[in-house]
GUKOLZA-564089 format. One record per residue (C-alpha): x, y, z; residue number from 1. Coordinates in steps of 0.02 Angstrom, whole numbers, plus 50000, padded with zeros to 5 digits. Example, Ala and Ser with C-alpha at 12.3 -4.5 7.8 and 13.67 -1.06 7.14 Angstrom:
BEGIN
lumke u->50615	v->49775	w->50390	num->1 $
lumke u->50684	v->49947	w->50357	num->2 $
//
This chain:
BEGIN
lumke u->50493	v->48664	w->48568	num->1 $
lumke u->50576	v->48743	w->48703	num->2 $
lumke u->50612	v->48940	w->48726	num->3 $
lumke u->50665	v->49049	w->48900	num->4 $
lumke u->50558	v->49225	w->48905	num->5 $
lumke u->50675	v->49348	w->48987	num->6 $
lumke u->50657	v->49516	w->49066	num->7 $
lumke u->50780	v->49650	w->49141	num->8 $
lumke u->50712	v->49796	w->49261	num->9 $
lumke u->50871	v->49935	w->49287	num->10 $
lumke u->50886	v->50043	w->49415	num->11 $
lumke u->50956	v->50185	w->49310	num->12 $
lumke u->50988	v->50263	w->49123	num->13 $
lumke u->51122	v->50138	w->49115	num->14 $
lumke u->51103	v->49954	w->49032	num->15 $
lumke u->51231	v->49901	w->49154	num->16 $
lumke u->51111	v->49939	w->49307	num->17 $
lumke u->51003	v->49783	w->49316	num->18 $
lumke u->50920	v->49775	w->49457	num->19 $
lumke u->50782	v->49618	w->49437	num->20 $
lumke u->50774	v->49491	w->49305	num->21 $
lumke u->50651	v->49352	w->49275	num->22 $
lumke u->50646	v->49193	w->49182	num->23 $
lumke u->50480	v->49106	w->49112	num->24 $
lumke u->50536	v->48927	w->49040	num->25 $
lumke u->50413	v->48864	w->48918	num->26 $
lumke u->50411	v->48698	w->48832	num->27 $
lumke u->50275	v->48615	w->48719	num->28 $
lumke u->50141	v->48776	w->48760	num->29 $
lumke u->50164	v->48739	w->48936	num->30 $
lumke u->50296	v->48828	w->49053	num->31 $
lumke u->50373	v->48720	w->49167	num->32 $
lumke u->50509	v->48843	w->49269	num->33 $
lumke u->50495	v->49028	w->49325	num->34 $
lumke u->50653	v->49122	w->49400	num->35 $
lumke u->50635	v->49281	w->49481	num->36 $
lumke u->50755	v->49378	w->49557	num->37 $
lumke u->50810	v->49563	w->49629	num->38 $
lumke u->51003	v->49604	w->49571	num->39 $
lumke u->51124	v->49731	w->49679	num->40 $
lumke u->51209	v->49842	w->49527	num->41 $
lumke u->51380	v->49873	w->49517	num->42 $
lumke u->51365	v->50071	w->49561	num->43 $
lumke u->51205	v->50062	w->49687	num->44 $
lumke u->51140	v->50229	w->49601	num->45 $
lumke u->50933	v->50233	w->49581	num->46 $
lumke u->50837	v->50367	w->49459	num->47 $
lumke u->50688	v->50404	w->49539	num->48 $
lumke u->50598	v->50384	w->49368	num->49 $
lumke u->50652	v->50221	w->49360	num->50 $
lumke u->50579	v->50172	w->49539	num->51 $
lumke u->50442	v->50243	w->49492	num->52 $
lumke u->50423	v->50141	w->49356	num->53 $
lumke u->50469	v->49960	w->49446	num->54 $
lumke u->50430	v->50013	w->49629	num->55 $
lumke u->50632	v->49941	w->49666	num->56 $
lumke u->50738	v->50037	w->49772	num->57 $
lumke u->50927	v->50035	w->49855	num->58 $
lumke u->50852	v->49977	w->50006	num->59 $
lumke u->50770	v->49817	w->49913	num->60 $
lumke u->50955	v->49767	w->49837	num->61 $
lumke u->51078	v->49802	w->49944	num->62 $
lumke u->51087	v->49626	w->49998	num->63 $
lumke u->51025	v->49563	w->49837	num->64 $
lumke u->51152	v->49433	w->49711	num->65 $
lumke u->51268	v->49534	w->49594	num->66 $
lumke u->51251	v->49491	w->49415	num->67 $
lumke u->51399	v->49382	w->49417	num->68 $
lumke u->51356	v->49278	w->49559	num->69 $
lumke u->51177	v->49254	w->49468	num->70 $
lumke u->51247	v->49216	w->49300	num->71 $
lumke u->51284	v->49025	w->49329	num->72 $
lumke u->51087	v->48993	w->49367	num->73 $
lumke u->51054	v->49112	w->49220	num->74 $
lumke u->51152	v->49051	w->49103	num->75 $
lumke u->51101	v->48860	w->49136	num->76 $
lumke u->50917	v->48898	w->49113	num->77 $
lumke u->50963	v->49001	w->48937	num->78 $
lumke u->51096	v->48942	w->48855	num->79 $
lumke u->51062	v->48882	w->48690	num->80 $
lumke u->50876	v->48913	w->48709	num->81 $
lumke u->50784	v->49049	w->48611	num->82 $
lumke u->50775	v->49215	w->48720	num->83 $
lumke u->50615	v->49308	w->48704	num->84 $
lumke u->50576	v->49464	w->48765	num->85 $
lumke u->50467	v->49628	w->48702	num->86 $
lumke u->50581	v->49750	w->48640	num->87 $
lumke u->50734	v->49619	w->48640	num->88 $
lumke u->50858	v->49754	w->48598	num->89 $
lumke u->50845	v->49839	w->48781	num->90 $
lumke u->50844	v->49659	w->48877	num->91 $
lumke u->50994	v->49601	w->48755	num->92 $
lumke u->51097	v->49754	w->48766	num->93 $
lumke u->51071	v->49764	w->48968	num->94 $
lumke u->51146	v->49564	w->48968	num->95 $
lumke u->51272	v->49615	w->48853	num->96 $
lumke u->51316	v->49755	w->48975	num->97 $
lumke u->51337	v->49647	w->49120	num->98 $
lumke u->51411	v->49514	w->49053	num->99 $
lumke u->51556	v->49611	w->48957	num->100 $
lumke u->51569	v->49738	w->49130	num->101 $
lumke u->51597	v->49587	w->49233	num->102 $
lumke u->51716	v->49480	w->49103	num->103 $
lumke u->51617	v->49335	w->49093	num->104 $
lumke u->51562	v->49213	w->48926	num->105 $
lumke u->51406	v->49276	w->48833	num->106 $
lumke u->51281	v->49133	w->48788	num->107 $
lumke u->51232	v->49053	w->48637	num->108 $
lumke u->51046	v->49097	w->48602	num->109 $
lumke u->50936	v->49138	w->48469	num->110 $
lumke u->50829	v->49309	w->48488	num->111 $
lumke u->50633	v->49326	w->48474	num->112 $
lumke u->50556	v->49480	w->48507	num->113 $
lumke u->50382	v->49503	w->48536	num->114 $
lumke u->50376	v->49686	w->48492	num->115 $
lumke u->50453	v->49643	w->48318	num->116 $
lumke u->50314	v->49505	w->48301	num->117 $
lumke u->50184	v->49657	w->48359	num->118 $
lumke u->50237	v->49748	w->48208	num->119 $
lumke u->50201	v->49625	w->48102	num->120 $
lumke u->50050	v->49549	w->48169	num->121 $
lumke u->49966	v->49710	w->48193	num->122 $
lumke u->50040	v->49837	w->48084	num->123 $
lumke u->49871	v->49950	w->48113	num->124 $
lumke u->49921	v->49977	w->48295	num->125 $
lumke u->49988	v->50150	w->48306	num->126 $
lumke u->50093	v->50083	w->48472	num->127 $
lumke u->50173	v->49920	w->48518	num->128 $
lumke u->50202	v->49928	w->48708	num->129 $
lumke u->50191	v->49784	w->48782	num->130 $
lumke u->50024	v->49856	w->48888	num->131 $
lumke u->49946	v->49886	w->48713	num->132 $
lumke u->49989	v->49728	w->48644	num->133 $
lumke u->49931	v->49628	w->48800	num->134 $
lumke u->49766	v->49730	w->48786	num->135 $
lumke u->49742	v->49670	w->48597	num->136 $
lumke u->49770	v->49502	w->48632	num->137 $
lumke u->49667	v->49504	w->48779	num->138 $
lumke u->49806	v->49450	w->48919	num->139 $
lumke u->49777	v->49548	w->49070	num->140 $
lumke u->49948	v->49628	w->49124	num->141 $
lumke u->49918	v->49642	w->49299	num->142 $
lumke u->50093	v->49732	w->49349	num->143 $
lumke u->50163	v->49841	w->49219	num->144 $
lumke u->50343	v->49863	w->49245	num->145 $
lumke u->50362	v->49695	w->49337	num->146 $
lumke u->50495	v->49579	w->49269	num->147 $
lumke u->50401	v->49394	w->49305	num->148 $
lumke u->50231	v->49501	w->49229	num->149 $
lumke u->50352	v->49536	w->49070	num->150 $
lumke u->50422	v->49402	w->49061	num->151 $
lumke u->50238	v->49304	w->49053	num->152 $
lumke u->50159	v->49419	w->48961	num->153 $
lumke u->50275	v->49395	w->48824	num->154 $
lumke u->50259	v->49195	w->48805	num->155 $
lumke u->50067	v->49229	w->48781	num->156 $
lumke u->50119	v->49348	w->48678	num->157 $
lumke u->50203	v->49217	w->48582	num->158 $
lumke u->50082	v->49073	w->48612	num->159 $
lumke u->49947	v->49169	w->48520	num->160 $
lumke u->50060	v->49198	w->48365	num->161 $
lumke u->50091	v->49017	w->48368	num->162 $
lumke u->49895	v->48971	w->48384	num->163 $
lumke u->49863	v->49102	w->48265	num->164 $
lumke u->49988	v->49040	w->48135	num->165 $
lumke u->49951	v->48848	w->48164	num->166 $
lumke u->50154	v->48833	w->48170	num->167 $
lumke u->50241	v->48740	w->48313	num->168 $
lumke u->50400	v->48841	w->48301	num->169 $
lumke u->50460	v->49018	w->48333	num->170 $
lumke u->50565	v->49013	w->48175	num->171 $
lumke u->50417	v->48971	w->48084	num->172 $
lumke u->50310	v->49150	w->48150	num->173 $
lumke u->50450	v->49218	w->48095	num->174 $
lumke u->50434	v->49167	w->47912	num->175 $
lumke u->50250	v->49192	w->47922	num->176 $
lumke u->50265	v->49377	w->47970	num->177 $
lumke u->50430	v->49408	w->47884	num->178 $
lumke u->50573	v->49457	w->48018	num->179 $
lumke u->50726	v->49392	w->48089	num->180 $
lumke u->50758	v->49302	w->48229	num->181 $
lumke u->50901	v->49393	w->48306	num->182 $
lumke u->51068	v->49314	w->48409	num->183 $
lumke u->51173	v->49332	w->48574	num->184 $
lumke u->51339	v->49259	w->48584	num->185 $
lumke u->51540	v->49250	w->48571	num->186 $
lumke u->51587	v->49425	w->48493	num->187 $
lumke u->51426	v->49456	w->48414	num->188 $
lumke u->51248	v->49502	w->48445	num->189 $
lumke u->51102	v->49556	w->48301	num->190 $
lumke u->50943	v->49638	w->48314	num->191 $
lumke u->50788	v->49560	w->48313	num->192 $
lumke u->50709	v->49639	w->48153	num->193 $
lumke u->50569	v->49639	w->48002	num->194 $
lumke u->50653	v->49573	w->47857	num->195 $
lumke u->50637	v->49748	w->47742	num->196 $
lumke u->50762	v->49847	w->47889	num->197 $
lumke u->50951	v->49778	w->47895	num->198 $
lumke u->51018	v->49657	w->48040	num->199 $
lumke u->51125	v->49758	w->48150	num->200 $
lumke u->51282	v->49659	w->48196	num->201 $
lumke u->51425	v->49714	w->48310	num->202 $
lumke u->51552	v->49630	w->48443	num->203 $
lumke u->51558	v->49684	w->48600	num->204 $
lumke u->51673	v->49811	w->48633	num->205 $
lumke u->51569	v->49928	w->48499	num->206 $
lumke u->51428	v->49879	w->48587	num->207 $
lumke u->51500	v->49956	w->48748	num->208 $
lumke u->51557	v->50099	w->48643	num->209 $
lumke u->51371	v->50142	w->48560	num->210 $
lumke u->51281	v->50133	w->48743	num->211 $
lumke u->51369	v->50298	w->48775	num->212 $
lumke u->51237	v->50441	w->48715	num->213 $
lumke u->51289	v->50554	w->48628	num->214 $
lumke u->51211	v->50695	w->48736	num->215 $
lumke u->51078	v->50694	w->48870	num->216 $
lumke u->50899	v->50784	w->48885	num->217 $
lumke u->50906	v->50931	w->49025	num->218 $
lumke u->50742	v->50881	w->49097	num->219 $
lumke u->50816	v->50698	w->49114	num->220 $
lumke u->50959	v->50761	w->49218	num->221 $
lumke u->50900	v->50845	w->49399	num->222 $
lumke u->51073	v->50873	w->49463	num->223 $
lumke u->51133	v->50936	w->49306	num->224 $
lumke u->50998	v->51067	w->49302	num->225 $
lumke u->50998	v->51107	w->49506	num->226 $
lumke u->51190	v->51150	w->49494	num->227 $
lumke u->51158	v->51247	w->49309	num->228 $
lumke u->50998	v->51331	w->49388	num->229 $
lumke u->51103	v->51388	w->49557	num->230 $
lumke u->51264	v->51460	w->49439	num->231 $
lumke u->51175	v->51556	w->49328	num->232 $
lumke u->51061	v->51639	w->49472	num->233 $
lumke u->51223	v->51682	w->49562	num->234 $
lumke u->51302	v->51754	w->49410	num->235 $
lumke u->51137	v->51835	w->49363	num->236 $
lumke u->51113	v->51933	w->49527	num->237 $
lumke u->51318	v->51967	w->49590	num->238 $
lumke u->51272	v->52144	w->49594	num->239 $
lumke u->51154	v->52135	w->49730	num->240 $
lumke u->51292	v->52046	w->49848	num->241 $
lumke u->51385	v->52208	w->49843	num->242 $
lumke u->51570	v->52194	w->49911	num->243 $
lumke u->51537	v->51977	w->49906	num->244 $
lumke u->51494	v->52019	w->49706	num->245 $
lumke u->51644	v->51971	w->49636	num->246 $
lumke u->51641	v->51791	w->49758	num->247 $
lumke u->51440	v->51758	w->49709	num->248 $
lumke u->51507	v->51770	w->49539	num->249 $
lumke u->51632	v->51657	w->49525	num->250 $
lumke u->51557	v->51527	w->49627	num->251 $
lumke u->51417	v->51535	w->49496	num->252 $
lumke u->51546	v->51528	w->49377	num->253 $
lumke u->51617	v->51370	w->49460	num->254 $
lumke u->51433	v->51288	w->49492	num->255 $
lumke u->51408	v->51287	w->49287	num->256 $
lumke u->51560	v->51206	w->49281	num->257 $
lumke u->51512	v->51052	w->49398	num->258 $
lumke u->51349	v->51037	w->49313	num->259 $
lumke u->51437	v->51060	w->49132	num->260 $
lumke u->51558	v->50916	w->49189	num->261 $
lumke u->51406	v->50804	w->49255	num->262 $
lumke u->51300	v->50817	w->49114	num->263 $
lumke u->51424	v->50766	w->48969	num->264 $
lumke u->51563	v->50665	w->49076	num->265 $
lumke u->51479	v->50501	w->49001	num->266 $
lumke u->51454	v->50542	w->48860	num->267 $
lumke u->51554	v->50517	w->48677	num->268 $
lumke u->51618	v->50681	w->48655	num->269 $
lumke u->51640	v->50772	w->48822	num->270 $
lumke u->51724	v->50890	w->48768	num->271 $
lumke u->51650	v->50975	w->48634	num->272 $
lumke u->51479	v->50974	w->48710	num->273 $
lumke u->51537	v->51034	w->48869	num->274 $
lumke u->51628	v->51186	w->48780	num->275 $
lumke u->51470	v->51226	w->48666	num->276 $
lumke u->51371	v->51209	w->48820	num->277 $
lumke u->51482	v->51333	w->48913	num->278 $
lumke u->51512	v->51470	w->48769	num->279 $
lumke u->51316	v->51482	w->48763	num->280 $
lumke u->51266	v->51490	w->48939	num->281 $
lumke u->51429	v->51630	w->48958	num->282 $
lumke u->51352	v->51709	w->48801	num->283 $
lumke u->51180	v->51724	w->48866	num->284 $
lumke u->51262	v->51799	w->49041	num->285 $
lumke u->51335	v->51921	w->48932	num->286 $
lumke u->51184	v->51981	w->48864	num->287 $
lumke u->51137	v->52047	w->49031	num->288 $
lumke u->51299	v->52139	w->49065	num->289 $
lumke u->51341	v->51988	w->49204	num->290 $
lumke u->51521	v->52040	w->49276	num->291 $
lumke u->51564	v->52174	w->49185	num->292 $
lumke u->51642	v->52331	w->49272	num->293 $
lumke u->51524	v->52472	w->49259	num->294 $
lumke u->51541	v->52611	w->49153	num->295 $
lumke u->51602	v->52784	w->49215	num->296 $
//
């Protein structure tokens, strides 16, 4: 038996940001190839939460493979082997991502997920992180948001279930803690799942579609919030800029724009959000009396 553990790393919000993948090729209990390598994203845009998380910066990539020119390698050492990975839903929608962004075939691959099997296995855990289910299994995960760390952790992950279930194959954990096995390939991809929720199929261009939130946190968006923050203090305190009032004011106006336009362009519905968004920051400033002529 035969299966490929596979981790993404990505160097923003987006699934279509990889930025390091790793490969762990396991056959008979034993692995027998390891693949490791940094990726240069399409848009060579870094959160800082994410670097913080992975220790991978701009610097590190810029002369790093894009996707497509890794996908050959990739796709030899996968296709048509079962793809594991802890929460298999993030690692298959950030392949989906890059393969669909850069036009190339999807593979043909079965989909274990080691957080699905943590369910199961332990349904008394109140988390399933991959840190907490290393640490009940007793595998030491010695780099936490490493790819090659994820990627190992989860075939031990996997090679206990199959000690503990006396079974030689993944489909046959599967049955013996009652979930799916998911898929990835031509027009179709399904979540990895316990057998009492629903498997989630869709092609795709929907898949594309549902990546796009709906809306975004504030606190998750610093530029958002450093041109909102610098608008509304304008607008707040024009009458202290005396004659320049009137300026400080609309460039306030204009900075709650930008951020306004920033925060939702990505997102489904632009539009509405960005108008809501607007009427209540405007209706707040009008609370305070912001711009109005005074009285005489």
């Amino acid at each position: 038996m035969e299966y490929v553990a596979i981790d993404f790393q990505t160097a923003n919000k987006w699934h279509k940001s990889a930025c390091s993948v790793a490969l762990v090729t396991v056959k008979d209990g034993k692995i027998i190839d390891t693949f490791y390598s940094l990726i240069r994203p399409g848009i060579l845009h870094f959160d800082k939460e994410n670097t913080a998380l992975h220790g991978i910066t701009k610097e590190m990539v810029k002369d790093a493979p894009y996707f497509d020119e890794l996908w050959p390698l990739i796709k030899e050492k996968i296709n048509g082997k079962t793809l594991v990975a802890h929460y298999a839903k993030f690692d298959m929608d950030v392949l989906a991502e890059e393969l669909a962004g850069n036009e190339l075939a999807f593979p043909s691959c079965p989909v274990f997920c080691t957080c699905v099997l943590s369910q199961a296995m332990f349904p008394e855990m109140p988390h399933h992180r991959l840190q907490d289910v290393t640490d009940k299994i007793g595998f030491n995960l010695e780099q936490r948001y490493n790819a090659m760390a994820h990627a190992r952790a989860c075939v031990a992950i996997v090679e206990y279930a199959l000690k503990a279930t006396g079974t030689e194959f993944l489909q046959d954990v599967a049955d013996a803690y009652h979930f799916h096995l998911g898929y990835i390939g031509k027009d179709i991809v399904t979540d990895c799942e316990l057998k009492y929720g629903r498997a989630q199929a869709y092609d795709s261009d929907f898949k594309l579609q549902r990546s796009k939130p709906i809306t975004y946190s504030d606190m998750d968006n610093k530029e958002y919030l450093k041109y909102w923050g610098t608008g509304v203090v304008l607008m707040l305190s024009n009458k202290l800029f005396g004659s320049f009032g009137d300026a400080a004011f609309s460039i306030g106006y204009l900075l709650i724009l930008i951020a306004t336009i920033l925060r939702f362009k990505d997102t489904q519905k632009p539009w509405l959000y960005g108008v809501l968004s607007i009427s209540f920051t405007l209706g707040i400033l009008g609370f305070f009396d912001v711009g109005r002529a005074p009285k005489k």
